[in-house]
C-alpha positions in Angstrom: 0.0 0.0 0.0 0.8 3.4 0.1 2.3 5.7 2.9 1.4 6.0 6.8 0.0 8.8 8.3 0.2 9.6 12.4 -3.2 11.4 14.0 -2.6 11.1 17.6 -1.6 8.0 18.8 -2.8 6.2 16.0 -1.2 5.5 12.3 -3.0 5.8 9.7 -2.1 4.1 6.1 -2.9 6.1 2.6 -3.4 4.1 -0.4 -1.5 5.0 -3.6 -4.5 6.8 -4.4 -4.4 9.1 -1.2 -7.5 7.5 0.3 -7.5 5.6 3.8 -7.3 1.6 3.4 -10.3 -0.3 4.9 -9.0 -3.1 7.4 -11.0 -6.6 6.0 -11.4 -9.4 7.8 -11.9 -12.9 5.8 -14.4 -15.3 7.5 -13.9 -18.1 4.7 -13.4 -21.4 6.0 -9.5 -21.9 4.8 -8.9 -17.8 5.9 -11.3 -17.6 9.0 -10.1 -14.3 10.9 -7.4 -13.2 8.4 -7.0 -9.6 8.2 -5.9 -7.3 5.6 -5.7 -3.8 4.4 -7.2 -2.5 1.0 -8.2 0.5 -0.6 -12.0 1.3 -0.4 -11.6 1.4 -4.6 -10.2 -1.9 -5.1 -12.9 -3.2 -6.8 -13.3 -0.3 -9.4 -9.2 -0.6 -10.0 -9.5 -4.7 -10.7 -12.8 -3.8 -13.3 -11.1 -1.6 -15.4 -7.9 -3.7 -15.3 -5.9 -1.2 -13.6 -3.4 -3.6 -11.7 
């Protein structure tokens, strides 16, 4: 991802795009609890083939 970003005591991370990632968590069976960070436009970046 992108860069991080201290407001008080807490760090927040910037996506390339300058917006705040989301934290996810994964409740599939094989991934139950997994957590990762992406950008709240990952979706629109993966459907116009922007990888």
């Amino acid at each position: 991802m992108g860069s991080n970003v201290a407001y008080g005591n807490e760090a927040v991370v910037l996506c390339h795009c300058g917006l705040q990632v989301e934290l996810i968590t994964l409740w599939t069976a094989d991934n139950s609890g997994r957590r990762f960070q992406a950008c709240p436009n990952y979706k629109e970046f993966f459907d116009k083939g922007n990888v």
